[in-house]
C-alpha positions as CSV (number, residue, x, y, z in Angstrom):
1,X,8.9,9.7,15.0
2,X,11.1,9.7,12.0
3,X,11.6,8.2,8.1
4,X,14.4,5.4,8.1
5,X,15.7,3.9,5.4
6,X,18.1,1.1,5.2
7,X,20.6,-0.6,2.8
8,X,21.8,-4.4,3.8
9,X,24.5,-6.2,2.6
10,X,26.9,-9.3,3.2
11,X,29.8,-7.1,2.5
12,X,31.0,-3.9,3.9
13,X,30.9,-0.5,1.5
14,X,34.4,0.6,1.2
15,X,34.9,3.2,3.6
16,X,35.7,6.2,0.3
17,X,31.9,5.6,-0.3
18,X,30.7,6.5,2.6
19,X,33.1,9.2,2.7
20,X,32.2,10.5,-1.1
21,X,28.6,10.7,0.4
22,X,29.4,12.5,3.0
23,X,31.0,14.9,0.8
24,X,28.3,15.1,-1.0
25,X,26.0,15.8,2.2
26,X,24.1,12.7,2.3
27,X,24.0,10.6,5.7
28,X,24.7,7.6,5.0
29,X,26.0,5.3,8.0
30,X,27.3,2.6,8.6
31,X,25.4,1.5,11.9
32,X,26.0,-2.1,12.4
33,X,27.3,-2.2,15.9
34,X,24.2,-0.9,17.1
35,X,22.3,-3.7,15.4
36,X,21.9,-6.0,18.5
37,X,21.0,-8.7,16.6
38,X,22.5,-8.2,13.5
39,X,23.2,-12.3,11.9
40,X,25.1,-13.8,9.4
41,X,27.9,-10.9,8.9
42,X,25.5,-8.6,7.3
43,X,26.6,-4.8,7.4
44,X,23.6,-2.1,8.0
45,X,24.0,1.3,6.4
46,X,21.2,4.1,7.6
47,X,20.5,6.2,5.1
48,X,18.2,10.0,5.5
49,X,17.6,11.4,2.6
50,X,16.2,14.4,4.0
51,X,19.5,15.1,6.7
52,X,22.2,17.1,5.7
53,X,25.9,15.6,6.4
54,X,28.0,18.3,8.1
55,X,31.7,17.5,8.3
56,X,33.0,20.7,9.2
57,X,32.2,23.0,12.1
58,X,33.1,25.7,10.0
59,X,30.4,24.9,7.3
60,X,28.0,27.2,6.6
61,X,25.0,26.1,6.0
62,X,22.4,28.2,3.5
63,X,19.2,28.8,5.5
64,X,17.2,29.8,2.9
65,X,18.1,26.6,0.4
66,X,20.0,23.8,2.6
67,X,20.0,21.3,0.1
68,X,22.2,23.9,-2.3
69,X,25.7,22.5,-0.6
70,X,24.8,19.1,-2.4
71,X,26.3,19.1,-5.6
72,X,25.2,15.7,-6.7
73,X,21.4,16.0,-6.7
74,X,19.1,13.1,-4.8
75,X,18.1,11.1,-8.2
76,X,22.0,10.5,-9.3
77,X,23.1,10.0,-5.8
78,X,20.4,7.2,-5.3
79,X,22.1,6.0,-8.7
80,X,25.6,5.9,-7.5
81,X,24.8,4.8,-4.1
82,X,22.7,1.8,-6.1
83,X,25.6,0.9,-8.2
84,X,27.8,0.7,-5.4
85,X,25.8,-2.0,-3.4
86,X,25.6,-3.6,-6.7
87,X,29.2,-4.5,-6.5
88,X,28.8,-6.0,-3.1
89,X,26.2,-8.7,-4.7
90,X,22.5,-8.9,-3.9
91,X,21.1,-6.7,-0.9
92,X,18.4,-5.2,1.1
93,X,16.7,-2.0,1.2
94,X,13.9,-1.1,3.5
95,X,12.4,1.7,4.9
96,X,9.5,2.9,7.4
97,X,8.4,5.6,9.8
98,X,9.7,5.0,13.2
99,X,7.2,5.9,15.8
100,X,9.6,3.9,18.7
101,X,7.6,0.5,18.4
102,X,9.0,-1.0,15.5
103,X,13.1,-1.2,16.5
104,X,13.3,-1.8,20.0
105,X,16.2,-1.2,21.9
106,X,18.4,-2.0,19.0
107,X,17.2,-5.3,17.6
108,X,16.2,-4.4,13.7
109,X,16.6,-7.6,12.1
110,X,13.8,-8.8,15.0
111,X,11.7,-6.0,13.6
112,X,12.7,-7.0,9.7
113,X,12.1,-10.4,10.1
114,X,8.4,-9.8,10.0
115,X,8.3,-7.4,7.4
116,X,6.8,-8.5,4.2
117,X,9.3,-9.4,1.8
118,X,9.8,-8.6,-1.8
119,X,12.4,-9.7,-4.4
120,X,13.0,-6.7,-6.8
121,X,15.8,-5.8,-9.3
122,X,17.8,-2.7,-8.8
123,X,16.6,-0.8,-11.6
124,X,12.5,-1.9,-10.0
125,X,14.6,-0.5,-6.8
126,X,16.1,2.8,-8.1
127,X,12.9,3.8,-10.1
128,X,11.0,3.7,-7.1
129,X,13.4,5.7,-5.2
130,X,13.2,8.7,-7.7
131,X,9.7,8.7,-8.7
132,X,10.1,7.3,-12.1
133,X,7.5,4.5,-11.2
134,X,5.5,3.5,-8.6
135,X,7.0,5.0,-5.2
136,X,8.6,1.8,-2.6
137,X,6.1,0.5,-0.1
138,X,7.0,1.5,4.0
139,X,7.9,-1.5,5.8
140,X,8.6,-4.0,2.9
141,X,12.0,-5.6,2.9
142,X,13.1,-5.4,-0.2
143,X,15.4,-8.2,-1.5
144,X,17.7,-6.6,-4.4
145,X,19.0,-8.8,-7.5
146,X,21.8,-7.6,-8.7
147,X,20.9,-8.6,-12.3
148,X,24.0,-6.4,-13.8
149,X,24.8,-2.4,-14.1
150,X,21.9,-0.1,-13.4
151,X,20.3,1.3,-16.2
152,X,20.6,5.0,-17.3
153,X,18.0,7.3,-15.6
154,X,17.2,9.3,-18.3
């Protein structure tokens, strides 16, 4: 049983993003070929908030703080990472507690197809994220309108 969160989109992130996150220790992934039944071109990015990109085999990591080797906290990273899916036009965002029922043997959109659905904007989508309003709903696929630049987060 785990947290998963996706991001969908109709076009691919360019690959320096994925590589700034990792960077920056986030995992963020981009996991389409193991959506079996992944449609229309979309491109699936799993994202962990709580895991801890490691690069390096030579990385130490601080046991007593882990999440000190991130130098771009979580609120501004779910900013950037927000803004950058902006560019690629509208998208999806969903996420849910996996307990090995809901994604079966690799067919997600099967699973997100019956999902309630909710159009949001990306601010709506980045304020829930980081606590400044009410927190995102597990198991809601949310429908992101890119309705311009996200706002400050102040």
């Amino acid at each position: 049983m785990g947290f998963f969160s996706y991001f969908i989109s109709k076009k691919s992130l360019p690959d320096e993003v994925i590589r700034k996150a990792h960077d920056e220790h986030y995992s963020l992934s981009d996991v389409t070929k193991f959506v079996n039944d992944a449609g229309n071109g979309l491109k699936f990015y799993s994202f962990n908030p709580a895991a801890i990109y490691i690069s390096s085999p030579d990385f130490i990591l601080n046991a007593k703080n882990p999440y000190d080797c991130r130098k771009l906290p979580l609120n501004e990273f779910y900013k950037w990472i927000i803004e950058e899916f902006s560019k690629t036009g509208n998208f999806q965002y969903i996420q849910f507690f996996e307990d090995y029922t809901k994604i079966v043997d690799g067919y997600s959109e099967v699973y997100f197809k019956k999902c309630r659905k909710e159009d949001i904007t990306s601010s709506r989508l980045l304020e829930g994220l980081t606590g400044l309003s009410e927190p995102l709903r597990d198991d809601v696929l949310y429908n992101v309108i890119v309705t311009g630049k996200v706002p400050q987060n102040d």
